[in-house]
N, C-alpha and C positions, 0 to 999 in steps of 0.2 A: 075541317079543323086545320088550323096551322100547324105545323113542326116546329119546334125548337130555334132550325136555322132561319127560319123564316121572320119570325120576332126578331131573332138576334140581327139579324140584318136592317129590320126596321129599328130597331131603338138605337144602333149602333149608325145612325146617319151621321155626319159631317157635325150637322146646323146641332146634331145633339149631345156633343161634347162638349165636357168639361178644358178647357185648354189653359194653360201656366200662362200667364200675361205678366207683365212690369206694365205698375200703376203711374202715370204721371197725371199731376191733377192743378190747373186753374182756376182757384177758386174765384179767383174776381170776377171771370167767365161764364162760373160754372161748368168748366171742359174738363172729360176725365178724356185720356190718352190713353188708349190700352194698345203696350208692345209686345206684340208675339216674340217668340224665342227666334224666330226667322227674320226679326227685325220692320217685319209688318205692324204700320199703324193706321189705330182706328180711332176716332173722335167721338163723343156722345158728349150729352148732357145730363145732369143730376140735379134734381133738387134738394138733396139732401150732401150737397156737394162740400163743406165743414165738417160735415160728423163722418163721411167717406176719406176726408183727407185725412184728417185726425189717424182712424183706422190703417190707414194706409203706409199712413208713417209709422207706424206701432211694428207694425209687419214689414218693413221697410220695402214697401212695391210690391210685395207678394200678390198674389192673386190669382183665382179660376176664372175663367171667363165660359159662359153657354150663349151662345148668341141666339138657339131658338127660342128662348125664353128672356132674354137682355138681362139677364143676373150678374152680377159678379158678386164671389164669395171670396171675403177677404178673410182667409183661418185663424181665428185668433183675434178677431174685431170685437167679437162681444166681451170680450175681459174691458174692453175702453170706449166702448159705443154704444154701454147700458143693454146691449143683448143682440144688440144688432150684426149679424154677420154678413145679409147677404141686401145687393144695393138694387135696386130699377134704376136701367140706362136707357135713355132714348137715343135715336140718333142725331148726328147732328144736322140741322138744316142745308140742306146745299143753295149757294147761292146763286141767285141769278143772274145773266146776263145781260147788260142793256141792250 
């Protein structure tokens, strides 16, 4: 049987928090930007990359980011995104070298 700290160590990994990001988003692209508080950025793409901008702006960048699961929860998206608060990011392709 597990103990207490043994769980809390496994749910409490890295890949499985919630972390404060600022949104920038390309829609023409479809590239959302996620800037950590450390100034760290990450690249993905969305399909639903309009109805995420929208949101985005409503909340002006605000954002969760889980990266073990590629969510972002943007607080307060479903008052203007029909219900929608939380987005599926992929990442973004890296490219090749000739």
């Amino acid at each position: 049987m597990k103990n207490i700290q043994q769980l809390r160590t496994k749910t409490e990994s890295p890949r499985e928090q919630w972390v404060d990001v600022t949104v920038d988003i390309d829609p023409d692209h479809h590239m959302v930007r996620l800037i950590e508080s450390n100034g760290d950025i990450h690249e993905y793409l969305s399909n639903n990359v309009r109805a995420l901008a929208h949101a985005a702006a409503h909340n002006r960048g605000r954002a969760q980011w889980c990266e073990k699961y590629r969510q972002l929860l943007v607080p307060g998206a479903s008052n203007v995104s029909g219900g929608i608060a939380f987005y599926k990011l992929e990442p973004k392709p890296v490219a090749l070298s000739a």
